[in-house]
N, C-alpha and C positions, 0 to 999 in steps of 0.2 A: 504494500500500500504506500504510495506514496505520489505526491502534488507536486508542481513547482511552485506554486503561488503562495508566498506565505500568512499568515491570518494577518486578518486586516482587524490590525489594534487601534489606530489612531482615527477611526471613525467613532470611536466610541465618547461619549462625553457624560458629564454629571451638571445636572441644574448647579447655577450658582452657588443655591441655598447647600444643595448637598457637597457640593464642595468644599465650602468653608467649614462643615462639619464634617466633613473628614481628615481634612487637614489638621483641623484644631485637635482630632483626639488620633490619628497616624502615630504620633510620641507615645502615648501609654501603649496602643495594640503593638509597636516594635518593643517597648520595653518587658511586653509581658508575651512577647509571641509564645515560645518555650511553653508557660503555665496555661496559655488558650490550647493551643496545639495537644497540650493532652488530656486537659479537660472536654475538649472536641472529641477524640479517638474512646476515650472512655465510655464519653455517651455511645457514641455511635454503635459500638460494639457491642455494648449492654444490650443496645433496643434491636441490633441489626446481627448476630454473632457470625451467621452466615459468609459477609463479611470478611473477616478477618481469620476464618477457617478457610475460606475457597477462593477469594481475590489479593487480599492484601499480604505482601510480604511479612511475614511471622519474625524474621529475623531482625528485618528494620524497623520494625514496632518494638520491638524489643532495647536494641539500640538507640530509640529516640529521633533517629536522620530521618524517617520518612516524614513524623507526624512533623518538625520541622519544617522540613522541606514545602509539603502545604500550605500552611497557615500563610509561613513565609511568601510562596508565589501568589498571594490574595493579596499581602500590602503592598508587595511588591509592585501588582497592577493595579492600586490603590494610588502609589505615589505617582505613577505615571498622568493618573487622570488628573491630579492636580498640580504637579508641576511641571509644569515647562523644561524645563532642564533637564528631568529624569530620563533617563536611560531609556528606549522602546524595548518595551518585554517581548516582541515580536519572537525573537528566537527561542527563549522561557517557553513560551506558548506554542511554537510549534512542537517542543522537543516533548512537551505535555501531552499535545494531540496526539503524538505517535505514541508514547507511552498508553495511554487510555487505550487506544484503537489496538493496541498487540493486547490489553488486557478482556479487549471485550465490553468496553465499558457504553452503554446507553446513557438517554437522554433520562430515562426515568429513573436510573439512579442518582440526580443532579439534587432534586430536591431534599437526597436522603441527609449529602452532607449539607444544604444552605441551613436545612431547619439545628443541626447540631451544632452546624459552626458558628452561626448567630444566640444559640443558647448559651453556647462556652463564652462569647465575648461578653456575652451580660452576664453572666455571670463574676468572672474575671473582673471586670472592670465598673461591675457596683451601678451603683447612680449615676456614673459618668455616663453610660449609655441611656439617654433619656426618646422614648419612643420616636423621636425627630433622627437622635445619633444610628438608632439600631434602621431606621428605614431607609437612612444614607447607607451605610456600612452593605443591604441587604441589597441593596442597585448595585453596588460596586460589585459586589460576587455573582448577581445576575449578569451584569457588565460581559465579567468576564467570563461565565457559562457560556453564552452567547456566541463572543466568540472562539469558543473552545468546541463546542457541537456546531459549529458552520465548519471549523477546519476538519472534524472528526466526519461529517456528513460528506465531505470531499473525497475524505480517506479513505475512507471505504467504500465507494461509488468509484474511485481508483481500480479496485480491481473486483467491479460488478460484483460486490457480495452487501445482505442487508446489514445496517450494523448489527455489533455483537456477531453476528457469523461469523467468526474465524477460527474456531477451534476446528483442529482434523485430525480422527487418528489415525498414527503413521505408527510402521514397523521399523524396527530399529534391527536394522541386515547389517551393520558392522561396529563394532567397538575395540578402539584401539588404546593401547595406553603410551604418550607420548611422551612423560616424566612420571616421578610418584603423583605428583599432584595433577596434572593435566591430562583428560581421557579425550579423544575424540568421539562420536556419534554419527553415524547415516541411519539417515529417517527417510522412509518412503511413504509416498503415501500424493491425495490428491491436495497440492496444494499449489502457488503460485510464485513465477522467477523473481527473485528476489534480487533487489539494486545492489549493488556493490559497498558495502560497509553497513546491510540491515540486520536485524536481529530478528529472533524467533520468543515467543514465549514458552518455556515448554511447561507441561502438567503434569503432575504426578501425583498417587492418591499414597497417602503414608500412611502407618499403621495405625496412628490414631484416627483415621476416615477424611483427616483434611484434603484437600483437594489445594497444592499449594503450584505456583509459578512462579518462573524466575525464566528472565532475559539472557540469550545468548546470541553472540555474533553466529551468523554463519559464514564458512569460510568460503564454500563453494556449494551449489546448489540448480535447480533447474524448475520447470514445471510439475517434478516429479520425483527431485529429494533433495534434502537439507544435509550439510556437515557441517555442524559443532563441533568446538573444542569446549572444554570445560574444566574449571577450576575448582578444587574440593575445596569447598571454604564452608559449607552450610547443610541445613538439612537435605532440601534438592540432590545438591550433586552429589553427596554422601550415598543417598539413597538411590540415586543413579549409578553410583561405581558398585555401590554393593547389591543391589537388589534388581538390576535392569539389565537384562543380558540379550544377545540378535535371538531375533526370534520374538521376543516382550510385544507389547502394544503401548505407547501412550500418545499422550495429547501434544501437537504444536500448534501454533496460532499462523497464521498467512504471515507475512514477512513486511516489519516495520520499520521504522528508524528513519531519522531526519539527517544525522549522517552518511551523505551519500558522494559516491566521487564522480564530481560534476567531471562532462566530455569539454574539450576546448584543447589550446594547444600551450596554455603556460606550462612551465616544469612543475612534477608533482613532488612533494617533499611528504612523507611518511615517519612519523614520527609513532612511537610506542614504549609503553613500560610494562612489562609482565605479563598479563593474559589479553592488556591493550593490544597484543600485539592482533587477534584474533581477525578484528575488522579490518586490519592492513593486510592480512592475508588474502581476506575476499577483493580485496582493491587489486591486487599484484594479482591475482589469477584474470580478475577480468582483463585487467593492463596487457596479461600474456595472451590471455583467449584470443583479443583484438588486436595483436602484435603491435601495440602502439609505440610510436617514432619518440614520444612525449619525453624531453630528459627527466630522470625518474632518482630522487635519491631515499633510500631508507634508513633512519637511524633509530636503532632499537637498543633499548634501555631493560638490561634484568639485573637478577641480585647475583649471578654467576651464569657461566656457560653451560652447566648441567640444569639449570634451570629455564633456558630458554626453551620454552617444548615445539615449537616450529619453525628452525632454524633449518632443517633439510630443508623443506618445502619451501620455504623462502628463498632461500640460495639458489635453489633450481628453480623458480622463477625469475629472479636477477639475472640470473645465466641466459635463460631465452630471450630475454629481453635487449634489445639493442643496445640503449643510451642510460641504461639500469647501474648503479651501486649501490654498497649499504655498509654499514659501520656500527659498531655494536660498541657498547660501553657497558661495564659488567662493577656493580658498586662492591664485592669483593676483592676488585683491583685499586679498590679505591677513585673509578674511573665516574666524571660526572660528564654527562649526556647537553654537549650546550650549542644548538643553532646555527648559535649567529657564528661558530668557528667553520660555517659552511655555507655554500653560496645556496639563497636560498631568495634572490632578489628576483621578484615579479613573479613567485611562484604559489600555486594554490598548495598551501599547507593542511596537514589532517593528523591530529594530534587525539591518541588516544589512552587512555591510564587513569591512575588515582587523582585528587583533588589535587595534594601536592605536588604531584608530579607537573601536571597544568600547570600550574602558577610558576613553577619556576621557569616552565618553557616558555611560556606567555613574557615572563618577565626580561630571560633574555634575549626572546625574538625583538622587546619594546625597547633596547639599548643600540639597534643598528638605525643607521642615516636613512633616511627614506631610498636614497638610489638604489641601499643594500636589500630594502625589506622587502618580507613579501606579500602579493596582491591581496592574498586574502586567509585568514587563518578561520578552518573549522575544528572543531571536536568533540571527542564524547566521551564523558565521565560513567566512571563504572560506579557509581553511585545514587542515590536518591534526590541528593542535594545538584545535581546536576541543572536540576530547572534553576538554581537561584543564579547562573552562572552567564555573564555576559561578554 
């Protein structure tokens, strides 16, 4: 599933009146995001448990990042409508819509969080929220429903299914082990080609009846199967290494993600840390499928060279490749992963890993001269926190 047109945020506005009151009380709902955020998930879960057994991440509820991550993209589109200045959540919001659309997520679960996440802020925030404050606050998160189910109504009219349609069960015909921690997966089954750096949600029912998802790049795939890689880090993929063998049946969703590697003729730079590497895998085969001329550099970032788990398959894609290199930086060498010490001017950038890992590439991509930098920098966080990310 996927659009080129990205949601259209700056259509959106708040009356005057509502403005000023959101503005005015923006300071306490940042101060208190955290205690709304889980005062929000608590209700929700109480009245809805379904919920959080069968859609939401079990692990990041647990951790705090997701409920976070929420509250946070609602001021976030808050501050935008009132000031000027701020930042367009535009990309926030797209990387939302795909997120939703790989979960399956409808229109008539919209109303489940407005009604709890308007109970949490009044509550939270007392008196301050006076029926004037809570009817501004409840525009803003309509606001941005709005347009969150117009990009999501795109998305999946992308590849002719109704929403929520995406689930398909696929057989899982091969599993490989690429490091101790890293497995790969081929899934067959009927589902749809997937753009170059999208992801899958996969399902699986664990022994206490959950029905839990979790996102995976696919590295290569067709109208007719999907190959993950996967990182043991949680229940999912625990219960996928140990309990999911060829032959099994489970669930994957139609193929999503806002990180995609746009066609054109800049030099492409690929950037990765750890299991980021995943999505530059699916980039470098399509690069190869399509014998592209494009100069092509890869630098990839682990915590040693036993732990790089797709380093063949990388290599022998650089290898076909014409105008292809790649450079690895391994932080048991002490070695740190930096940019700008590579020509990387006028090229579309695709940077993928953990939060920190971002920020330090972002930071030293922001130290080169404009002549050096390049056209355009995207990427994708292996996290929840990823929507806050601009």
């Amino acid at each position: 599933m996927y659009v080129s047109t990205p949601p259209q945020v700056k259509e959106q506005r708040l009356s005057e009146e509502h403005a000023a009151l959101v503005k005015a009380t923006l300071p306490a709902v940042g101060e208190n995001i955290e205690t709304i955020a889980r005062n929000f998930y608590e209700r929700m879960f109480t009245a809805h448990p379904e919920l959080l057994r069968d859609t939401f991440n079990r692990g990041n509820q647990k951790s705090g990042a997701q409920q976070k991550a929420l509250a946070a993209s609602v001021a976030t589109f808050a501050t935008m409508l009132v000031d000027p200045e701020a930042p367009d959540p535009v990309h926030m919001l797209n990387r939302v819509a795909h997120k939703h659309v790989s979960l399956g997520i409808v229109e008539d679960q919209y109303p489940i969080v407005h009604e709890n996440l308007m109970a949490a802020i009044g509550e939270v925030l007392g008196d301050a929220v006076t029926e004037d404050v809570a009817d501004a606050w409840s525009t803003v998160y309509w606001l941005m429903a709005d347009v969150l189910l117009n990009q999501e109504e795109e998305l999946y009219a992308s590849d002719d299914v109704k929403p929520g349609d995406v689930f398909r069960e696929v057989e899982v015909t091969d599993k490989q082990s690429l490091t101790e921690n890293v497995t790969t997966y081929t899934l067959r089954g009927d589902l749809v080609k997937p753009r170059p750096g999208q992801y899958t949600s996969i399902g699986v029912v664990l022994p206490d009846g959950a029905r839990q998802l979790r996102q995976y790049s696919i590295v290569a795939g067709d109208e007719n199967f999907y190959r993950i890689a996967v990182e043991t880090d949680g229940e999912v993929s625990n219960h996928l290494k140990q309990k999911v063998d060829t032959g099994d049946t489970i669930q994957a969703t139609l193929a999503a993600g806002d990180l995609v590697l746009e066609d054109g003729d800049n030099p492409v730079v690929l950037i990765s840390s750890g299991i980021g590497s995943t999505p530059i895998i699916g980039m470098l085969s399509y690069l190869t499928r399509t014998q592209s001329d494009r100069k092509i550099t890869c630098l990839v970032a682990d915590e040693s060279e036993a732990t790089l788990a797709q380093k063949a398959e990388g290599d022998s894609f650089v290898e076909q490749l014409k105008n292809a290199s790649v450079f690895f930086s391994y932080r048991d060498h002490g070695e740190m992963l930096k940019p700008s010490e590579h020509d990387v001017a006028g090229a579309d950038v695709y940077i993928c890993g953990g939060s920190a890992f971002l920020q330090s590439v972002r930071d030293d991509l922001e130290t080169l001269p404009a002549d050096q930098a390049p056209a355009v920098i995207r990427y994708e966080l292996f996290s929840p926190n990823d929507w806050l990310v601009n």
